[in-house]
N, C-alpha and C positions, 0 to 999 in steps of 0.2 A: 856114625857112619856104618856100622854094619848093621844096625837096623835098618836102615835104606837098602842098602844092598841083599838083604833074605827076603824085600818085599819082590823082588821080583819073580825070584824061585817061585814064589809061595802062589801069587796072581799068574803065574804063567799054567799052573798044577790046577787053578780055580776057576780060569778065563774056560769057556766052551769054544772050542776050533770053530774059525770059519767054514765054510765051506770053501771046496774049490774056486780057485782064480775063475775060471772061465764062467762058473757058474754067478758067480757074484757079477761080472763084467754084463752078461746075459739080463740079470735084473736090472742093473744098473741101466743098460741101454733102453729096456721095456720102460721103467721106470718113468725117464727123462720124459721120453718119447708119452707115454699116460697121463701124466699129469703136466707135462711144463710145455711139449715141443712135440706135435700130432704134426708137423709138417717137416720131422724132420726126414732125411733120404739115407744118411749113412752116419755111424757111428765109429770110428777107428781109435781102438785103444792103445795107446802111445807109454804103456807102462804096465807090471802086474796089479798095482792098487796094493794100500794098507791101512792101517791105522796109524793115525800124523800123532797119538798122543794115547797116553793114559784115559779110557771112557773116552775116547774120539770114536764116528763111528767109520767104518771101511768108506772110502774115497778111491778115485782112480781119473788120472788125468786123460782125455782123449780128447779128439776133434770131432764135432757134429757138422754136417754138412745140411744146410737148413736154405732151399733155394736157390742151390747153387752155389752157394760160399761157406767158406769155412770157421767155424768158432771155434777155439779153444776154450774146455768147460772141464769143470771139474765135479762129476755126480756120484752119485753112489745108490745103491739098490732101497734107499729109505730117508735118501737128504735132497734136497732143491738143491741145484746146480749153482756154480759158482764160476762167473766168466774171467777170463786171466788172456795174457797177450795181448791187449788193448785194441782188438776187434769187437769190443762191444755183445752187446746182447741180439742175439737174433730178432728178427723180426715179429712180430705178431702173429699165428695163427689165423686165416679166414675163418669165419665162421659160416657154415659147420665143416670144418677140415677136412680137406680132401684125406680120403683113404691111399695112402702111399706105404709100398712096400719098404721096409729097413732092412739096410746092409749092416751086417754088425761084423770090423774088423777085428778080432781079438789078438793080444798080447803076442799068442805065440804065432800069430802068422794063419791061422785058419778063418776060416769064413761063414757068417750062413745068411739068408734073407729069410726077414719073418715077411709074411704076407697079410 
């Protein structure tokens, strides 16, 4: 038992700090938005984000608004998103995706549109 319990001291002392919340929420929304959902409109982060586990990597629950509706998704600045609340997977992207500006709502209430 107390060898379990010194591993955390020790991995906490070893682990490199994330960066800032908002900073990681900011990839996170870039992220979704690059590689999975080019049509999406708005991003509103509904939590700070963390790590769910021991080598998990940062996650953060938010709603993307993709068309006019809303999904609850679960991404992170370097993971494929993960849809939850039984609203399904957004839609498809057209091809070649319209250029739409993003609203990214963050955690603490602040705001910015990437264009």
């Amino acid at each position: 038992m107390a060898g379990l319990m010194g591993c955390g001291p020790l991995r906490d002392r070893l682990r490199t700090p994330d960066p800032p919340v908002k900073e990681l929420q900011r990839e996170s929304a870039l992220y979704y938005r690059d590689e999975y959902q080019p049509n999406v409109e708005k991003i509103r982060f509904t939590q700070d984000g963390d790590r769910p586990g021991l080598g998990a990597s940062w996650r953060v629950n938010a709603i993307a608004t993709v068309a006019g509706s809303d999904y609850h998704v679960i991404v992170g600045p370097e993971t494929g998103p993960a849809f939850v609340g039984g609203d399904g997977a957004p839609p498809e992207a057209p091809t070649p995706p319209p250029h739409l500006s993003l609203t990214i709502v963050y955690s603490d209430g602040t705001s910015e549109v990437i264009e």
